[in-house]
TIRO-2110 file (N, C-alpha, C; in Angstrom, 1 decimal):
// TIRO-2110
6.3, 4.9, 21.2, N, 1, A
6.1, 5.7, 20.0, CA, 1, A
5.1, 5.0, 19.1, C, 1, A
4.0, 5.9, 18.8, N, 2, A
3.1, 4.7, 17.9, CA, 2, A
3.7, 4.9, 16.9, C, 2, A
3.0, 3.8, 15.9, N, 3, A
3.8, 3.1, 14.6, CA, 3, A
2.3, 4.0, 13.4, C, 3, A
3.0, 4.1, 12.5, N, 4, A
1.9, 4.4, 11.1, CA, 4, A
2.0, 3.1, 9.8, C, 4, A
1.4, 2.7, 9.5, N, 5, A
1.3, 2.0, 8.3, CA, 5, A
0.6, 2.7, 6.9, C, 5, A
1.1, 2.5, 6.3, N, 6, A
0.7, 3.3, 4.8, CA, 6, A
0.3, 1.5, 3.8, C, 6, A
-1.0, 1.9, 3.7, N, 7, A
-1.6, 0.4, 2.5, CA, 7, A
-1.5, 0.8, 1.4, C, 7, A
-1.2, 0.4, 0.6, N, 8, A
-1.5, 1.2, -1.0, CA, 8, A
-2.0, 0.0, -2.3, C, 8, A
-2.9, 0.1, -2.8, N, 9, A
-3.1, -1.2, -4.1, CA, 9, A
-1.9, -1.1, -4.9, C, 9, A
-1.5, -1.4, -5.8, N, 10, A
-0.9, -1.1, -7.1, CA, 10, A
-1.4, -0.5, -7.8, C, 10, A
-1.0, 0.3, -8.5, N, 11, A
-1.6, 1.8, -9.6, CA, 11, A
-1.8, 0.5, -10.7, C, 11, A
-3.0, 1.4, -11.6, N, 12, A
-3.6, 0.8, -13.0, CA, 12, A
-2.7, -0.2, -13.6, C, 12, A
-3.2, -1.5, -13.9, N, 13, A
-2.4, -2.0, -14.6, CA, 13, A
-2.8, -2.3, -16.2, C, 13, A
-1.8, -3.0, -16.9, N, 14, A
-2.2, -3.4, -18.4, CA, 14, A
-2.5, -4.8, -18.5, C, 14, A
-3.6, -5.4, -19.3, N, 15, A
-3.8, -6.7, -19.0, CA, 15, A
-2.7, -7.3, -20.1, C, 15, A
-1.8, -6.7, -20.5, N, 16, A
-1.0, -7.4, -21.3, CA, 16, A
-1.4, -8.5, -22.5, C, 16, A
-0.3, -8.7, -23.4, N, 17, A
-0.4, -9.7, -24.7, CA, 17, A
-0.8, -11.1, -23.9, C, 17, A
-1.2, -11.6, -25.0, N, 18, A
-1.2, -13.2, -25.1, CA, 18, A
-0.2, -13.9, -24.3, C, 18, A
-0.4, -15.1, -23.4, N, 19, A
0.8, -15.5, -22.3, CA, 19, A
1.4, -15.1, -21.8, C, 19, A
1.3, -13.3, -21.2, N, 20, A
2.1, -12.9, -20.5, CA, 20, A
1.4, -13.4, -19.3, C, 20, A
2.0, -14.0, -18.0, N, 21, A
1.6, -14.3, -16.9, CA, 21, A
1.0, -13.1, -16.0, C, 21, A
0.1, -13.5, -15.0, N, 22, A
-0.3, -12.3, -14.4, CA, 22, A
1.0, -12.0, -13.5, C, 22, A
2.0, -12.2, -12.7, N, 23, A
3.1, -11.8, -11.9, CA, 23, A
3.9, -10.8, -12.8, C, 23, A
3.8, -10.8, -14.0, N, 24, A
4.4, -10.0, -15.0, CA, 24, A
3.7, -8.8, -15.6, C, 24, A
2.2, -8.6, -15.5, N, 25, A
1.6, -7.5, -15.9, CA, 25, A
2.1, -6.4, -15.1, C, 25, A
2.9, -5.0, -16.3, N, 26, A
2.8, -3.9, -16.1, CA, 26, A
1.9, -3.0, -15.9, C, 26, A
2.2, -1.9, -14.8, N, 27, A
1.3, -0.8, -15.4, CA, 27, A
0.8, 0.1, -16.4, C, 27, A
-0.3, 0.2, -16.6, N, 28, A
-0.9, 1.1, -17.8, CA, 28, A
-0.1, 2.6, -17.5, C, 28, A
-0.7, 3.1, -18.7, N, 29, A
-0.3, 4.9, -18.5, CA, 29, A
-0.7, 5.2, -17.9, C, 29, A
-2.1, 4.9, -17.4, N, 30, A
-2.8, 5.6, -16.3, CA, 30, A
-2.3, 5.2, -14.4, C, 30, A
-1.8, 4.3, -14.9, N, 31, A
-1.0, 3.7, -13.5, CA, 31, A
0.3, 4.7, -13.2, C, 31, A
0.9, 4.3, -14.5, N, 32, A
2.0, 5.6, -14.5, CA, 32, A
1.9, 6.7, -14.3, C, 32, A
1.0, 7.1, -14.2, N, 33, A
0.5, 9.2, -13.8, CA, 33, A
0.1, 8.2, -12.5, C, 33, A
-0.5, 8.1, -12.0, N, 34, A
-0.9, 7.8, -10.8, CA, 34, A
0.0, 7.7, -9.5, C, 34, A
0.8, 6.7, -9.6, N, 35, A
2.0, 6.4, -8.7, CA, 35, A
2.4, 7.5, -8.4, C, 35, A
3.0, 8.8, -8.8, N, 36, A
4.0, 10.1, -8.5, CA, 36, A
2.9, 10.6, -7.6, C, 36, A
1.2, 10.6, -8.1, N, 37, A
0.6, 11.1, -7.5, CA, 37, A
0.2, 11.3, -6.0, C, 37, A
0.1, 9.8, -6.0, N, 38, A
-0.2, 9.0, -4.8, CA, 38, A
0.9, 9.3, -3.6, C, 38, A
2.4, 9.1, -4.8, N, 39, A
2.9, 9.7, -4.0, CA, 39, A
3.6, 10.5, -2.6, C, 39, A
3.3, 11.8, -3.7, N, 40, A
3.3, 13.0, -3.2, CA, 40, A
2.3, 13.1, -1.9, C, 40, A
1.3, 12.2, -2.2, N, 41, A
-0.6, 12.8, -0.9, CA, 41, A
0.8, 12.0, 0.1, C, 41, A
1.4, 10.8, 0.3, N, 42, A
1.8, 10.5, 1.1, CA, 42, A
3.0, 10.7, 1.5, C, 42, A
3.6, 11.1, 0.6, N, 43, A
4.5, 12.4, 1.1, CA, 43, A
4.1, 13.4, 2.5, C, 43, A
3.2, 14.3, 1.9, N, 44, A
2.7, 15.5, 2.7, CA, 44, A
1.8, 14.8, 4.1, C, 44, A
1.6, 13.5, 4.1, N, 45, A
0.8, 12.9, 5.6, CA, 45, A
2.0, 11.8, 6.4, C, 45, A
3.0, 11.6, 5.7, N, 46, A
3.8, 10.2, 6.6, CA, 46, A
4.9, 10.3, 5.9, C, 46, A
6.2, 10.0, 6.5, N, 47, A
7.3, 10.0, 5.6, CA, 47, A
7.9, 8.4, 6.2, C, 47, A
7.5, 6.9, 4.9, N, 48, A
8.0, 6.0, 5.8, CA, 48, A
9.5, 5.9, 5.5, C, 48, A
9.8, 5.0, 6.7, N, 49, A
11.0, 4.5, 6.7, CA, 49, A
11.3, 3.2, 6.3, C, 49, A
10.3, 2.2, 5.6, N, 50, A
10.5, 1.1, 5.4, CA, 50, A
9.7, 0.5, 4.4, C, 50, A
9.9, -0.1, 3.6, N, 51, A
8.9, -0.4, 2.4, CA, 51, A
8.6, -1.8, 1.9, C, 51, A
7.6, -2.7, 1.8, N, 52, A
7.1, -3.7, 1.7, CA, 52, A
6.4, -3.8, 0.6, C, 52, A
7.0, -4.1, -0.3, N, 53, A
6.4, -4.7, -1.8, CA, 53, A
6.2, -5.6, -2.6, C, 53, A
5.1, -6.4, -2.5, N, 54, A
4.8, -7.3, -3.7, CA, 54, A
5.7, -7.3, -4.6, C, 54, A
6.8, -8.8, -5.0, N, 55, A
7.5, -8.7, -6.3, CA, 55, A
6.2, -8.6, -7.8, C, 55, A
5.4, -8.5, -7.8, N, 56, A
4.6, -8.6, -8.9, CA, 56, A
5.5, -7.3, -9.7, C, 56, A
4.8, -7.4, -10.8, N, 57, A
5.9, -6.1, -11.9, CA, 57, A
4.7, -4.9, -11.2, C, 57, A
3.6, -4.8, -11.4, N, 58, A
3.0, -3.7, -11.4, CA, 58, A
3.2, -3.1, -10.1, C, 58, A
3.7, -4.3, -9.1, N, 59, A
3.3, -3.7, -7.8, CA, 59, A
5.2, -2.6, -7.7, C, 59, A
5.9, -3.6, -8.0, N, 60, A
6.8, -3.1, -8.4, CA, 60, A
7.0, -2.3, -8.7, C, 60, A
6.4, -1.4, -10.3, N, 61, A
6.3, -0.2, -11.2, CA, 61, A
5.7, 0.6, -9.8, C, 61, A
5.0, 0.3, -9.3, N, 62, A
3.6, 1.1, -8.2, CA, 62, A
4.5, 1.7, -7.7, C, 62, A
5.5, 1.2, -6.8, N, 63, A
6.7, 1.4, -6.0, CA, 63, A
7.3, 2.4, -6.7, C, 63, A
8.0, 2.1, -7.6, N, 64, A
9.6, 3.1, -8.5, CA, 64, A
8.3, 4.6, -8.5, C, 64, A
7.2, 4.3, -8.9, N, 65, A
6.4, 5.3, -8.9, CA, 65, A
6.2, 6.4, -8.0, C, 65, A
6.2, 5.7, -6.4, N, 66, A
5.9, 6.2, -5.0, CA, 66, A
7.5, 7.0, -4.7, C, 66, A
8.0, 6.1, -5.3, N, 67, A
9.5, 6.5, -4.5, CA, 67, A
10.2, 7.6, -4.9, C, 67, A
9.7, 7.9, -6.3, N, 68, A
9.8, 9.3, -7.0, CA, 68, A
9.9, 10.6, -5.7, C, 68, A
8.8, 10.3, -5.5, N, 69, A
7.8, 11.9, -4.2, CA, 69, A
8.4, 11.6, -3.0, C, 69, A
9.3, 10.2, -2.8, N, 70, A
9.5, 9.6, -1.2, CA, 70, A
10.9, 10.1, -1.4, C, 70, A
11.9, 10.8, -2.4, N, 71, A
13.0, 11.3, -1.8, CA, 71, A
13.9, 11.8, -0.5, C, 71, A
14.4, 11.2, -0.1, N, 72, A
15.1, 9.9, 0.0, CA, 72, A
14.1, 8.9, 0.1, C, 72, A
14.1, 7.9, -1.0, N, 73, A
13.2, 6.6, -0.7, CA, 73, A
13.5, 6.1, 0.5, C, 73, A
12.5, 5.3, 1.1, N, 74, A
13.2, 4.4, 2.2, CA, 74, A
13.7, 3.2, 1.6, C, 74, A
14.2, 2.6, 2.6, N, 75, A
14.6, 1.3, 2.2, CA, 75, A
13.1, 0.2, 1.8, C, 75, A
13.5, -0.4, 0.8, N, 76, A
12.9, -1.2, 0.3, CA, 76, A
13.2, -3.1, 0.5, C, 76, A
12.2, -4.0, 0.7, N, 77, A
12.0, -5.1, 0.7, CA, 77, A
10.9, -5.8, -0.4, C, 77, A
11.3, -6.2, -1.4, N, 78, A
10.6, -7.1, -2.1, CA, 78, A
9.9, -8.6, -1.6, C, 78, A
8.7, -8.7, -1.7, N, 79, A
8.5, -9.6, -0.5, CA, 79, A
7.8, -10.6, -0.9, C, 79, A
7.9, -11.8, -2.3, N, 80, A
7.2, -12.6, -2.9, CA, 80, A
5.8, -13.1, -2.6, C, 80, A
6.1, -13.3, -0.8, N, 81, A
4.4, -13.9, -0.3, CA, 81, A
3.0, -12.5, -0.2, C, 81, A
4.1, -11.4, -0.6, N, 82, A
2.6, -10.3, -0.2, CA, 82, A
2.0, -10.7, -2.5, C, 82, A
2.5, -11.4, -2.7, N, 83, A
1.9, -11.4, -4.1, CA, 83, A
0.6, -12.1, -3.9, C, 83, A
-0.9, -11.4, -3.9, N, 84, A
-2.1, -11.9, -3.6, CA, 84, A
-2.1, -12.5, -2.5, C, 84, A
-1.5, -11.5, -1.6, N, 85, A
-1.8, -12.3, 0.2, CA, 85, A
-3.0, -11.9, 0.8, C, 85, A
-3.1, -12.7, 1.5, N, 86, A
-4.0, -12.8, 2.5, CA, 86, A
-4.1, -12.0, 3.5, C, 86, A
-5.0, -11.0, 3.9, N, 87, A
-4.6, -10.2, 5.3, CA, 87, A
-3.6, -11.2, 6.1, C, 87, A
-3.8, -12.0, 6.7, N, 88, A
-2.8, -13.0, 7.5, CA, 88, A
-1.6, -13.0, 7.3, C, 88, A
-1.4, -13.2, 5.8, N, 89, A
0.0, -13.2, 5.7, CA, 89, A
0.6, -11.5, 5.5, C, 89, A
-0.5, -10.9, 5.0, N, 90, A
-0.2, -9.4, 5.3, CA, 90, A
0.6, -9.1, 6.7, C, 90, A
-0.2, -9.6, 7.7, N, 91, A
0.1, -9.3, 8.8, CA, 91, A
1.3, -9.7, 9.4, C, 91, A
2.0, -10.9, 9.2, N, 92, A
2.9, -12.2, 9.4, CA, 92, A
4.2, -11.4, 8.8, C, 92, A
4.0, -10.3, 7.8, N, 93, A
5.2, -10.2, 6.6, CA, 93, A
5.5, -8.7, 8.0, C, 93, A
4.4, -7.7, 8.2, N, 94, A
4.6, -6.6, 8.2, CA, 94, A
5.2, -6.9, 10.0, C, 94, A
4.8, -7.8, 10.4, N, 95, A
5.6, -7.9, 11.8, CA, 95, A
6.7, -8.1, 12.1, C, 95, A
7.6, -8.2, 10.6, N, 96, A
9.0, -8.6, 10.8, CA, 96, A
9.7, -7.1, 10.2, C, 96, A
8.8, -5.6, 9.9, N, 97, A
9.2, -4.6, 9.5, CA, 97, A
9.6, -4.3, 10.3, C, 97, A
10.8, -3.0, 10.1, N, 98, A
11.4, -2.2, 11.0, CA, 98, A
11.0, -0.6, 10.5, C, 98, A
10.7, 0.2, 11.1, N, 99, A
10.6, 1.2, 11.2, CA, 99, A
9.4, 1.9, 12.0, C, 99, A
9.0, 2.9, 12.1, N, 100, A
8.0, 3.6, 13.1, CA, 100, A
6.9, 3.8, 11.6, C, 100, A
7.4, 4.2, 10.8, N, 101, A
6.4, 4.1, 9.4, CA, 101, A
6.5, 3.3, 8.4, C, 101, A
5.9, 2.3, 8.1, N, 102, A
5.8, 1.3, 7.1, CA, 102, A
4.8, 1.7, 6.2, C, 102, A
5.3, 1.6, 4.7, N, 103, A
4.6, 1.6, 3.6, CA, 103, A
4.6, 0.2, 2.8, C, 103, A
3.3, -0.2, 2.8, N, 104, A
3.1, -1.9, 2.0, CA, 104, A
2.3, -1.6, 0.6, C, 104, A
3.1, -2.0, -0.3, N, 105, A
2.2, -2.0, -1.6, CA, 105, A
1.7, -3.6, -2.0, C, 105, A
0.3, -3.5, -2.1, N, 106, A
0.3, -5.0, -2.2, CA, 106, A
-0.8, -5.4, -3.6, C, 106, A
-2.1, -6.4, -3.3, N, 107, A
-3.1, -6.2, -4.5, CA, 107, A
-4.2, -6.7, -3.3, C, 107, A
-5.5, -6.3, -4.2, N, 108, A
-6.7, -6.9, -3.9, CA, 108, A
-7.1, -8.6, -4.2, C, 108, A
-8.0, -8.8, -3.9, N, 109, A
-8.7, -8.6, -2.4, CA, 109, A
-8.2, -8.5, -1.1, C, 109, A
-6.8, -8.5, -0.7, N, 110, A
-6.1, -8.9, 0.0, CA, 110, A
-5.7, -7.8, 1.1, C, 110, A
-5.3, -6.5, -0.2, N, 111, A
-5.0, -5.0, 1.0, CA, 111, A
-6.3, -4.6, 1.2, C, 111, A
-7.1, -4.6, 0.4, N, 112, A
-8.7, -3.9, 0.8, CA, 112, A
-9.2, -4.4, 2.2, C, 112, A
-9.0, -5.6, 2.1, N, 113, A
-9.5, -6.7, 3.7, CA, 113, A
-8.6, -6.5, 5.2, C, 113, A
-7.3, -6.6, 4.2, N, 114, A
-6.6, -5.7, 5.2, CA, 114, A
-6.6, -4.8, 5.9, C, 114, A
-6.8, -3.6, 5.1, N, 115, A
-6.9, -2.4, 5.6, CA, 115, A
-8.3, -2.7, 6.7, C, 115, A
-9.5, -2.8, 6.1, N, 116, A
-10.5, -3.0, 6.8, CA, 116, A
-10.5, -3.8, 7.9, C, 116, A
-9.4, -4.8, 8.6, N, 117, A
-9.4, -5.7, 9.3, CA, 117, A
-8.5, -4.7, 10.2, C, 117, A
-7.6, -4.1, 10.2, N, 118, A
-6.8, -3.4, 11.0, CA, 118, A
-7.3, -2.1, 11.5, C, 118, A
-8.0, -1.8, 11.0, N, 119, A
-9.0, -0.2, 11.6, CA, 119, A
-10.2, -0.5, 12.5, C, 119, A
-9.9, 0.5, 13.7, N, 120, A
-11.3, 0.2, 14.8, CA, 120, A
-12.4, 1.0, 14.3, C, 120, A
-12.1, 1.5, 12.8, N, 121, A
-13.7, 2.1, 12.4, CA, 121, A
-13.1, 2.5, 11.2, C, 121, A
-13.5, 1.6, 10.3, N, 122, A
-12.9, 2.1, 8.3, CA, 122, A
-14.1, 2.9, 8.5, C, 122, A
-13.6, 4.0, 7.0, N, 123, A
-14.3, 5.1, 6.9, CA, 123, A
-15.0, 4.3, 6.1, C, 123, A
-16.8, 5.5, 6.4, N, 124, A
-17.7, 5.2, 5.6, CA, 124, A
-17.5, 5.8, 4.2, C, 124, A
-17.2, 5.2, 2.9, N, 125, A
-16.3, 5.6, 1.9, CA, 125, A
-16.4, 4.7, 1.1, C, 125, A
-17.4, 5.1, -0.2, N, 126, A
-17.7, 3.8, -1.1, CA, 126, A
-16.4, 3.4, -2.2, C, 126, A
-15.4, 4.3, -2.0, N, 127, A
-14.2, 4.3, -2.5, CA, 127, A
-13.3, 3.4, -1.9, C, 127, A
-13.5, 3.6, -0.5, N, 128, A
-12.9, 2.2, 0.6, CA, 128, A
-13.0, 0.8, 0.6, C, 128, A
-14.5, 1.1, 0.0, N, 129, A
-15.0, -0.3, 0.0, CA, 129, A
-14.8, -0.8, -1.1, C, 129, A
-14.5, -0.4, -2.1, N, 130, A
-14.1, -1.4, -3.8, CA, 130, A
-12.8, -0.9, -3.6, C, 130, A
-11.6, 0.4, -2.6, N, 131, A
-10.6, -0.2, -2.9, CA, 131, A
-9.9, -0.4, -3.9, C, 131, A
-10.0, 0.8, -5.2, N, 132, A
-9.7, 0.6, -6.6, CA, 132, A
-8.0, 0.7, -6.6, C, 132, A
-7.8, 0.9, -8.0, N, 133, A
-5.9, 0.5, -8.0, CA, 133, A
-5.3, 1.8, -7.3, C, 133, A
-4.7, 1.8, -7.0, N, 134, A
-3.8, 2.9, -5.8, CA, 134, A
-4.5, 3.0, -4.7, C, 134, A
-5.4, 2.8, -4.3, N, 135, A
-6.2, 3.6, -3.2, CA, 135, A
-5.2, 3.3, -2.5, C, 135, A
-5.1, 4.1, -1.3, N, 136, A
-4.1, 4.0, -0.1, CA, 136, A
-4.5, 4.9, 1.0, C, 136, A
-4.8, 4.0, 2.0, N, 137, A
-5.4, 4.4, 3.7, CA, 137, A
-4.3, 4.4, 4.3, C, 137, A
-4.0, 5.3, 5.4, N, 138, A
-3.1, 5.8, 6.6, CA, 138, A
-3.2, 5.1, 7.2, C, 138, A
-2.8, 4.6, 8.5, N, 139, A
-3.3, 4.4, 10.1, CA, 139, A
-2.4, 4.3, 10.9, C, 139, A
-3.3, 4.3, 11.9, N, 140, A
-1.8, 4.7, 12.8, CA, 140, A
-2.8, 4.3, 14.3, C, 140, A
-1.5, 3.6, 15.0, N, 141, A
-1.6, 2.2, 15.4, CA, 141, A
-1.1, 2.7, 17.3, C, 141, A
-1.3, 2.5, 18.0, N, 142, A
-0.7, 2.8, 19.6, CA, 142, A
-0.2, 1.5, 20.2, C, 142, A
0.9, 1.1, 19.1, N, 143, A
1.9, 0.2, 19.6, CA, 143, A
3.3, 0.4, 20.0, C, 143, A
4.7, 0.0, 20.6, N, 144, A
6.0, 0.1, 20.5, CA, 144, A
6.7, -0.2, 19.0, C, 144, A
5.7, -2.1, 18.9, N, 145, A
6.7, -3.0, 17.9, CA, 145, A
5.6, -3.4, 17.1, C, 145, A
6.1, -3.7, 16.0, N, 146, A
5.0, -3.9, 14.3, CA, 146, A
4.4, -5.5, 15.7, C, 146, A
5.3, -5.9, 16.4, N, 147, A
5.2, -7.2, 16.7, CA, 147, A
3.6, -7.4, 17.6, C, 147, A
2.9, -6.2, 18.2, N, 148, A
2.1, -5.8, 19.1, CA, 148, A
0.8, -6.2, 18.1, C, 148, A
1.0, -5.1, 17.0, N, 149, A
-0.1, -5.2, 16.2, CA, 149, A
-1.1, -6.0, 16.1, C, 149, A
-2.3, -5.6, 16.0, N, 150, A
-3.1, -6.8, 16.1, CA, 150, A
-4.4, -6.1, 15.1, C, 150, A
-5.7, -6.8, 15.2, N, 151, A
-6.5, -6.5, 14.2, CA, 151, A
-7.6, -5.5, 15.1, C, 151, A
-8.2, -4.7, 14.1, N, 152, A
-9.3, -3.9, 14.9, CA, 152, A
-8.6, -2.6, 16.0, C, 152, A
-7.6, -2.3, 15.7, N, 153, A
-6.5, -1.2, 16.7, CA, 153, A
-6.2, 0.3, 15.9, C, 153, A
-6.1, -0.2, 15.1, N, 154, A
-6.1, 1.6, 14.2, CA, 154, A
-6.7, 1.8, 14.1, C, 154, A
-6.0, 3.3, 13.8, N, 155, A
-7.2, 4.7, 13.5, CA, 155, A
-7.0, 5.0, 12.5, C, 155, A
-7.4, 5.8, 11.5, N, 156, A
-7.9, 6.2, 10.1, CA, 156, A
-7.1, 7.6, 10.2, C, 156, A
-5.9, 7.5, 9.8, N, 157, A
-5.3, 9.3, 9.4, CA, 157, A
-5.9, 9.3, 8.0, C, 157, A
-6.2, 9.2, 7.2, N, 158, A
-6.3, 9.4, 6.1, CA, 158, A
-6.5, 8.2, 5.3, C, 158, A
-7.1, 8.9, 3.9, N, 159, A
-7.7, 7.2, 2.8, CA, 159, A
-7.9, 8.3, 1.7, C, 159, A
-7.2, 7.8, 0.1, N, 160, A
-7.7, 8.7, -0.8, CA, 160, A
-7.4, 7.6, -2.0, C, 160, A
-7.9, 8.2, -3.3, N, 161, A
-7.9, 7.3, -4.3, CA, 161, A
-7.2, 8.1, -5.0, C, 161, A
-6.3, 8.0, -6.6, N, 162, A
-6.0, 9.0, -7.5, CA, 162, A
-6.7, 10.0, -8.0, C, 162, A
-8.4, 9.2, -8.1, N, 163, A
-9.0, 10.5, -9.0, CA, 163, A
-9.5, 11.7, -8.5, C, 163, A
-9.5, 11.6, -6.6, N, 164, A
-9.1, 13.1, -5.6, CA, 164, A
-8.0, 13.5, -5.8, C, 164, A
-7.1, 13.2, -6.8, N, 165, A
-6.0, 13.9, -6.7, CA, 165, A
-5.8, 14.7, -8.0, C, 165, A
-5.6, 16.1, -7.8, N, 166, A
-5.1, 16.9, -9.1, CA, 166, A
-4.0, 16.4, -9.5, C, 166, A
-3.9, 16.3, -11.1, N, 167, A
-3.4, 15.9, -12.0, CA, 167, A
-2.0, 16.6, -11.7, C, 167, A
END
């Protein structure tokens, strides 16, 4: 059965007061409209079964956000090393997932390279390419096990940003 993976940035954040650490910046309001939105598009194209999230707060908030439209959520993992990872360790995290659809929320530069590293033809899409906060690409993979996965193997179901999406 092939596998889908859902990439998502983290929705808008706030750069927060004076010494608030970056692992602790919230999202802005505009992050907050966003997430339900983002949602919902991934709602209506994949319904995952497993979820991979950056403990960062925003990426976090990103999540409570998505999970809204994901009724019944899936199960969730908090996953400290996806905080500014590396496609590599992107990849190292998501091969220990279970499900047939994985949803990873993570941050840039990290999911942008990602995504781009796992697709046998990223869309030509100047929105793909900067990758802004929520963006989130489909793919979908002709593997058994997350374990197969490898780079350059998916296909592109889908890629959208919030501001395609009605309010």
């Amino acid at each position: 059965m092939p596998r889908t993976l859902v990439l998502t940035r983290h929705a808008k954040s706030d750069w927060g007061g004076a010494g608030l650490a970056d692992h602790d910046r919230p999202l802005n309001p505009r992050g907050r409209a966003a997430a339900p939105r983002i949602g919902d598009w991934i709602a209506e194209r994949a319904r995952p079964e497993a979820a991979l999230v950056s403990t960062a707060r925003r990426a976090v908030e990103t999540w409570e956000g998505l999970a809204t439209a994901l009724a019944p959520a899936p199960a969730v993992d908090f996953v400290p090393s996806l905080y500014h990872a590396a496609p590599e360790t992107m990849l190292e995290v998501l091969r220990g997932a279970s499900g047939n659809v994985v949803l990873m929320v993570g941050h840039n530069p990290g999911i942008a390279s990602f995504a781009g590293w796992l697709l046998a033809r990223p869309p030509e899409d100047a929105e793909f390419a900067r990758y802004p906060t929520a963006a989130t690409t489909i793919a979908r993979f002709d593997i058994a096990e997350w374990t197969e996965l490898r780079p350059g193997t998916g296909t592109l179901v889908d890629f959208t940003v919030p501001r395609r999406l009605a309010p």
